[in-house]
N, C-alpha and C positions, 0 to 999 in steps of 0.2 A: 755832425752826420753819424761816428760813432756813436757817438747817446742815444742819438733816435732807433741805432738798429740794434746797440742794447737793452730800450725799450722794449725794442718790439717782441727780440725776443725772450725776455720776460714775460709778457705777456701768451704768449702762444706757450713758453714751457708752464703756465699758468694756469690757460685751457685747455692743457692737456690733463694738465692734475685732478682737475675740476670735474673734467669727462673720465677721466678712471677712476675717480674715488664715487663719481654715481654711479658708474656699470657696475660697481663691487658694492654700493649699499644696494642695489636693486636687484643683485645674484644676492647676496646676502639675506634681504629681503623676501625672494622667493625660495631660498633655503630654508628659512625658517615657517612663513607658509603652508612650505612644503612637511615639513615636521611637525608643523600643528594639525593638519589634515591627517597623515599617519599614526600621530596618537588621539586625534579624534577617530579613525575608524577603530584603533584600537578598542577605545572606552566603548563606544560602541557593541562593538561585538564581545565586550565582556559585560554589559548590562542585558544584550538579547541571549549570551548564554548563563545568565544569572534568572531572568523571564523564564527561559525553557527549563531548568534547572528544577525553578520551584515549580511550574507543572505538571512537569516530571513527577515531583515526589508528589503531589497532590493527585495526579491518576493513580499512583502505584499504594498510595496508602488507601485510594476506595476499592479498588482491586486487590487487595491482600484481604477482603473482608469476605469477596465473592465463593458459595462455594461453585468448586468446578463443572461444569452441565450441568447445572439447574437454575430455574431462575426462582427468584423470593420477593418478599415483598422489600426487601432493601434491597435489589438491584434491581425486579420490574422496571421502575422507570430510565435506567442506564442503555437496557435492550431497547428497551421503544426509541431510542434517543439515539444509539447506532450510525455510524456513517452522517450525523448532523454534526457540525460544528458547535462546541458551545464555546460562548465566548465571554472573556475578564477583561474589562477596562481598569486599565491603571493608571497614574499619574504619567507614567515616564511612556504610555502609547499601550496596545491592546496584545494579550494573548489569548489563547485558542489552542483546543486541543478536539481531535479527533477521536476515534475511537473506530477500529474496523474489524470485523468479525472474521478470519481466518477458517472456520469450522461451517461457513457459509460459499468455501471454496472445495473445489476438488480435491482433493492431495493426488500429487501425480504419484507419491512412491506406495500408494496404495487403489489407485481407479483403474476401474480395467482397460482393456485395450478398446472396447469397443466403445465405452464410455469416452475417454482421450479423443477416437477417432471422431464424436458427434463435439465434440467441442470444439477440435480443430476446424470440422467442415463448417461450425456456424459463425464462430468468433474468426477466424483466421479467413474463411469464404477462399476454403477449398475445393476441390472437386473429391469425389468419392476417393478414385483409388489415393488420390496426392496424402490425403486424411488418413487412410489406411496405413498407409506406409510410414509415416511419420510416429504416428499415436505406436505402432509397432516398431518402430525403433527407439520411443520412449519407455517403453516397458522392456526391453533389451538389455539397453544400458543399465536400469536399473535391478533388473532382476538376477537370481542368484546363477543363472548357468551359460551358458554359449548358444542356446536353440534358439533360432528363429520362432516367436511369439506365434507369429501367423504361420507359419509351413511346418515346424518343429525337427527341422534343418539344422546340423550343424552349419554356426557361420563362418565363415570367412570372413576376415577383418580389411584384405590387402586394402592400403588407400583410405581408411579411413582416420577422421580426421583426430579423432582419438579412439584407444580399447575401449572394448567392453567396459564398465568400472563394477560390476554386478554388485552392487552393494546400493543402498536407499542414497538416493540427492540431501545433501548434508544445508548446501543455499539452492532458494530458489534458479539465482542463473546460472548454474550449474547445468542449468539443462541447454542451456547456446553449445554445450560439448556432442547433444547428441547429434546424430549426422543427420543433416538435412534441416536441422535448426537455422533460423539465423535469427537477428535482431528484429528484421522486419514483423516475422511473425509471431515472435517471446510479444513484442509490444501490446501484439491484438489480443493476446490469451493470458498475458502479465494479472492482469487485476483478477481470473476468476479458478487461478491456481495458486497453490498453497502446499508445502512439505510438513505442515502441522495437521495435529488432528488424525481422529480412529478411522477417519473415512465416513462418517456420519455427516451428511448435511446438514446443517442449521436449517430448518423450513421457515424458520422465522425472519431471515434476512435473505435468503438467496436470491439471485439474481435471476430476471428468465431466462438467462441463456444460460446459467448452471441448469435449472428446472428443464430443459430442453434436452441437454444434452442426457440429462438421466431419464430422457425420453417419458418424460410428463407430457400428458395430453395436452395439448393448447388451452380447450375451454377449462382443463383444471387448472392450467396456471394463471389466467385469468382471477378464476374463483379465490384462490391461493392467495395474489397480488392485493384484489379486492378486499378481502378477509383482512388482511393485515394493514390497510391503510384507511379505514373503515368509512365509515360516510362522508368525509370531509373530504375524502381521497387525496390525501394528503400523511406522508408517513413524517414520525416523531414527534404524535399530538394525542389528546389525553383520548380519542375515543380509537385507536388501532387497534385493529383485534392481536392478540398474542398466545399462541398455544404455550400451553404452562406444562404438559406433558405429552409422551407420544400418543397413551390414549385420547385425550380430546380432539387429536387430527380431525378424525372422520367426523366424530357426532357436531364438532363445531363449525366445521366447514357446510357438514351437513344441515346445519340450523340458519347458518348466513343467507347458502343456497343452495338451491335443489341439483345434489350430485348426479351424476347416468352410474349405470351398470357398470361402464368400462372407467369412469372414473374411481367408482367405491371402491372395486377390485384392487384398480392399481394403488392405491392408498394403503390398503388392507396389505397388501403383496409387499409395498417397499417398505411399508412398517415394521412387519415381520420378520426382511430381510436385512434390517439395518440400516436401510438407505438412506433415510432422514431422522436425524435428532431436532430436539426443541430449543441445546443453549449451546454457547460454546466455553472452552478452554482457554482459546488464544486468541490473544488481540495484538492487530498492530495501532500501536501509538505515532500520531502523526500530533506536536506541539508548533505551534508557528507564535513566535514574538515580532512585533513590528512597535519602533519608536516615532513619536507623535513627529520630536522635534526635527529628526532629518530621517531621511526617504530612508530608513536601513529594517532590514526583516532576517532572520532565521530560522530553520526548520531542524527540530530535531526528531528522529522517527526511533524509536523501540519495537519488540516483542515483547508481548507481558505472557505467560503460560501462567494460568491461578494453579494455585498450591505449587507453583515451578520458581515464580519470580522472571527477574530479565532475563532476554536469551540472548539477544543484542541489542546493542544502542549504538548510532550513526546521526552525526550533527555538521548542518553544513551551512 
């Protein structure tokens, strides 16, 4: 009877051994797993920033060739090609780089108040006074003295949610400081502002709700749009029309299609006054790497300023 409950319990301290030395090869098991997964996303995300890397240097070496506002016959085709994606297949999965015209935006530390205010009311889908007040608290902040933009009032600050900073916006979200700012609305107006650039529009890339807000006539921005993405209607293809300097504005648009009176003028007027240029300066660099073998992608985003170099670079 002894023996048999000697047996037995061998047996049971037996299967006991049996069942902890698998719960500890199967933690074990999933420990290591677990470690081949974290230096697989490692490798990973050091091949897609080796990807964005060499993009990197490949925008910035055609871009050191560019000169600044003007286009040529070695970058024409870069302009046309603008805001398209172009894209490298490689062995190890595909990259892409972007290219965004900066000088095709407002700049808020140089557009006036009333210009501000027509962007706010169309991008953002304000009402008049909300538009007013806002575009005049952006020009506040950044301008050099304490007067109310619109009244020419000393201000009062009590309560508010930061000073005056009276000096230019250094990043763009610098401006969620001004009062009355929030996120919601930086979102709607994010893509057609910019702290680069003389304040000269690009006519060649702008948006119609830049073209709007600097209160271009409808049927000219039509004409404008049309112009530039030429018969195919289709922009970043061989037949887009592209103004090569500010004089061919008028007689080119003129030639595509037949201008009014209140168009010619206003051409002739913003010409004159600076309001539109034909290239830009400053690009933002948007590079995206994505590997074939597993679901993995990175974006790395620059400033490129020609004859400047980087202004920032940010990789996520």
């Amino acid at each position: 009877m002894n023996s048999n409950n000697s047996r037995g319990s061998v047996l049971v301290l037996s299967l006991w051994s049996v069942t902890l030395l698998a719960i500890w090869a199967i933690a074990a098991a999933a420990g290591v797993q677990q470690r081949i997964r974290v230096y697989e996303r490692w490798l990973d995300r050091d091949r897609i920033h080796l990807m964005n890397d060499s993009m990197y240097k490949r925008v910035c070496s055609e871009l050191a060739a560019w000169p600044a506002g003007r286009i040529t016959r070695e970058n024409e085709r870069f302009y046309r090609t603008l805001g398209i994606p172009l894209v490298t297949e490689t062995e190890e999965g595909q990259s892409s780089y972007i290219l965004e015209d900066e000088t095709a935006k407002l700049n808020i530390n140089r557009c006036p108040v009333d210009i501000l205010k027509n962007l706010l009311r169309l991008a953002a889908h304000m009402d008049e006074a909300h538009a007013w007040s806002l575009a005049g608290a952006i020009v506040d902040y950044r301008d050099p003295d304490d007067l109310n933009v619109l009244t020419g009032v000393d201000q009062e600050r009590r309560g508010a949610r930061e000073p005056l900073k009276n000096a230019p916006f250094e990043l763009l979200p610098e401006v969620l400081n001004v009062d009355g700012m929030d996120k919601e609305f930086y979102s709607l107006i994010e893509k057609y502002i910019t702290i680069y650039g003389n304040g000269e529009i690009n006519i060649n890339r702008a948006e119609p709700e830049v073209l709007r807000a600097m209160e271009m006539p409808e049927g000219l921005i039509q004409k404008v749009i049309g112009y530039r993405e030429g018969s195919d209607h289709e922009v970043g293809t061989d037949d887009d029309g592209l103004f090569l300097s500010k004089e061919e504005i008028v007689p080119k648009l003129g030639s595509a299609s037949e201008l009014t009176e209140e168009e010619r003028s206003y051409l002739v007027w913003a010409v004159q006054q600076r309001k539109f240029g034909i290239a830009s300066s400053y690009f933002k660099v948007r590079c995206r790497a994505e590997l074939n073998a597993r679901n993995a992608e990175g974006v790395a985003t620059f400033l490129y300023g020609l004859g400047r170099g980087v202004e920032w670079w940010s990789e996520n």
